[in-house]
Each structure stands twice: as C-alpha cells, then as structure tokens.
Residue, then its C-alpha position, 0 to 999 in steps of 0.5 A: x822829871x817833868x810828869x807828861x800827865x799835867x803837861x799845859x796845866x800851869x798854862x791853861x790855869x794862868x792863861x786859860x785854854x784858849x790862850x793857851x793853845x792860840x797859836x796851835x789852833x791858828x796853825x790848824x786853821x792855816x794847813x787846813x784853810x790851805x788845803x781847802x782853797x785847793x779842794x773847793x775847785x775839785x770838789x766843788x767847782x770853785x777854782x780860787x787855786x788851781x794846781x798843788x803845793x809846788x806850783x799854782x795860780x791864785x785867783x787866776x792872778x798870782x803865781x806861786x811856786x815851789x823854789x825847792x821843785x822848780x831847783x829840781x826841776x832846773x837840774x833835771x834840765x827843765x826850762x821854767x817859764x817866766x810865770x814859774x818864775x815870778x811865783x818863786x820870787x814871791x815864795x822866796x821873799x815871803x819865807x825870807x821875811x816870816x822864816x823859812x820852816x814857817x812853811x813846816x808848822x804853818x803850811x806842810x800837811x804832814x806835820x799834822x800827822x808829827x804833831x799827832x806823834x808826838x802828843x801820842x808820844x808823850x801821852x804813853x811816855x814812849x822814849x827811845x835812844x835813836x842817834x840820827x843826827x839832825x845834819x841827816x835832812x841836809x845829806x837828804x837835800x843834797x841827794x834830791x838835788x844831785x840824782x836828777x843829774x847823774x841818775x835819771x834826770x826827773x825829779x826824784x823826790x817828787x815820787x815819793x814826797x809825803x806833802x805831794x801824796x798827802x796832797x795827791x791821795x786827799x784830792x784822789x783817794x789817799x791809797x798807797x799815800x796811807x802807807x807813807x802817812x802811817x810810816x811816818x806817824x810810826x817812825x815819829x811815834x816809836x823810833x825818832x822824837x820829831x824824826x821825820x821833820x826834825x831829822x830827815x825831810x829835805x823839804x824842811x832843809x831847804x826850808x831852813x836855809x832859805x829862812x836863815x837871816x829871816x826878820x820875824x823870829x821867837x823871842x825869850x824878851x821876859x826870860x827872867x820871868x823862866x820858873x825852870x818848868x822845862x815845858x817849852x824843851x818838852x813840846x819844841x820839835x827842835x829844842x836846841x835852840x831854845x837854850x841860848x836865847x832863854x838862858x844865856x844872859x849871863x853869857x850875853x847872848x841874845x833873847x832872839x831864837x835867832x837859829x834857822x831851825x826854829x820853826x817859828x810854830x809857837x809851841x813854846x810861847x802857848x806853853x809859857x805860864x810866865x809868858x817868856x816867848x813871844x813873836x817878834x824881830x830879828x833884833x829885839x835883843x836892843x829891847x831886851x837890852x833897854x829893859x836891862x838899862x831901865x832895871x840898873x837906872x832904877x836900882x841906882x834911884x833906890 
C-alpha cells in the first residue's frame, strides 16, 4: 500500500519542488487571476470585466458567455441577444480545442475548496465505500436542463449553483454561500473521493461532453519509463482514465488520455518522477509510435 506520508517525495527529489508542483501552482494562479480581474471593478473601480462566470464583457470588447446558462437560459424560453451569442461561440470553441473540464481544474473556484478535500483527505487516510456512480452528473445535467420546461420556466440550477454563490458571496459576503462551500468540502472530505466534481455537478457533465474530441490532451509518451509507484492513480480526480493510456501498450492502445473525463489539470504529470506524462495533441500516439519504430530499427543495427 502506497504510504500517503511520502506521497511527491520521489518527485520533488528528481524534480525539485518547484517542478514538482508547476502545474498546481499555475492552476492557482489561473482560478485566482480570474476571480480578481472580476473583483478589481467592485472593489477597486477598474472595471476590466464586468459581469460574473456566465456572462460577461472583457475590456468593454469581447463577450463571453456561459454555453450551459445561456441553454438553460434557452429552454426556459428566453431569447438571447445576438452579443450573448457571440460570447458562446467563443467559449465554445476555446474548450473545444484545450478540453472542456479544462474549465473544472483551471476556471471553477470550487475545485479549490475539492482539492483541498482531498489532500486533507489523503493526509488522515480518511477511506470510505461510497457507490455513487460517475453517470450521476449526466442524470444532474439532464435534470437542470429538463425543469426549466416542465417546472417553473427559470433556470434552476442558477439558485443553488455553488460556482455562482462562490462567486456572488466572495464579491458580497459569502453568507448562505458558506453552507454550500462547507457542504461540499464535507461530502468530498468524508463521504465520496472526488464526489462533488467527480460524481455530481452538472456543470462539469456539460463540460464533458463539449470537450470530448478536444486537441490538446495528457499523454503517457514515456509510459516505458512507469516504475508502478501509483501516485499519479492516488492524486487524479478521475483515474479511470489513466490505465489505458499508461498501460495498454501491449494491447495497442494508444499513450493519449484521450477520454473526456480527464480534466487536463496536470496532477499526474507534477507527480511523475520518471516524468511519464506530459501535455500534448490528440494524436501524439503517431510519436509514440516512432519511438516504437527507432527502438526495433536500433535493436535490428545491434
């Protein structure tokens, strides 16, 4: 059993510390740098954007909107202006090319408070046999989408989305917003590894399937190099993933993580002492397999 005590070690020794945790300190910096160009203009009069997470200006310039609010938005019989619009079509293309849960490691506020959870998580060797299946966020997506036709005809999930009152409660006052945060940092803490991100939230289902032919994606290029420490399995929030890319070579599977559930954070790739994964395109498996073709021609030289 992996001892969660030296769990990075063999990273930061090969690594160093910095290296070691690159990608988590850039994701910091990204949900952070985002939640600050919202609050300069509240808090300090400089308006570089104005709105929230689903719909906004930048710069007086470029629209951006929220494709899963302005759906809701759609089905509850709202007529979306053509700037709304324009703001989805960019959204939509950005997570099409860099993967769309790019959002939930890189974007959403509340995986701050998951991430936390779980390093707490792992830090008492807290373990439990929840049975909430992943398939539950696609019947959560399905079920924000469908109660703004036969229900009320508002946006339902807008009222208790924990992204919104994160965001509402830090620009605010956090208020009620603290009983949602803490119920989250709870449930991923004692009763479902990953549970909120990984098991419920809609917003990272829609997310899901909007980046599921993305370009940008983790590769395991240098799987050979895999020494079986199983780190990268401990700190992934969906580790499904990472078997057929890291171990099915011999079943001729391709190196690419190419599944839609990944959420391109780098977790695995700080982890790595061998340095197995690392960012790359959709299909660098033709890579992998011209290192394949060099290794047997040089083998045939010899």
């Amino acid at each position: 059993m992996l001892d969660m005590k030296t769990l990075g070690d063999d990273a930061i020794a090969e690594k160093g510390w910095f290296k070691a945790h690159k990608f988590l300190i850039l994701r910091r910096l990204s949900q952070l740098g985002i939640l600050a160009l919202f609050l300069t203009g509240p808090w300090l009069g400089i308006w570089i954007v104005k709105g929230n997470l689903a719909s906004n200006l930048t710069l007086d310039v470029l629209p951006l909107t929220d494709p899963y609010v302005l759906l809701q938005a759609s089905l509850s019989g709202v007529v979306p202006e053509t700037a709304a619009i324009i703001g989805v079509v960019i959204v939509l293309v950005f997570y099409f090319l860099v993967g769309g849960r790019v959002y939930c490691s890189w974007v959403c506020p509340v995986n701050m408070v998951t991430d936390l959870a779980a390093w707490l998580r792992r830090k008492l060797g807290i373990r439990t046999t929840s049975q909430l299946s992943r398939s539950t966020r696609y019947w959560m997506l399905a079920l924000t989408l469908i109660l703004p036709l036969v229900v009320t005809g508002g946006i339902i999930w807008e009222l208790v989305n924990p992204v919104s009152m994160m965001f509402r409660g830090i620009v605010f006052g956090m208020g009620a917003a603290w009983i949602m945060v803490l119920g989250i940092f709870l449930f991923d803490l004692i009763v479902a590894k990953d549970g909120w991100c990984g098991h419920i939230c809609p917003v990272g289902a829609f997310y899901n399937l909007v980046g599921s032919k993305s370009l940008l994606r983790v590769n395991a290029l240098e799987r050979h190099a895999c020494n079986d420490c199983m780190e990268c399995y401990v700190v992934c929030p969906e580790p499904q993933v990472i078997k057929p890319a890291l171990k099915g070579e011999k079943k001729g599977l391709s190196p690419v993580i190419l599944s839609s559930d990944c959420t391109n954070c780098g977790h695995c790739i700080d982890i790595c002492a061998p340095e197995v994964f690392s960012y790359g395109g959709r299909h660098a498996k033709k890579i992998d397999e011209y290192k394949r073709e060099v290794e047997v021609n040089r083998g045939v030289r010899t």
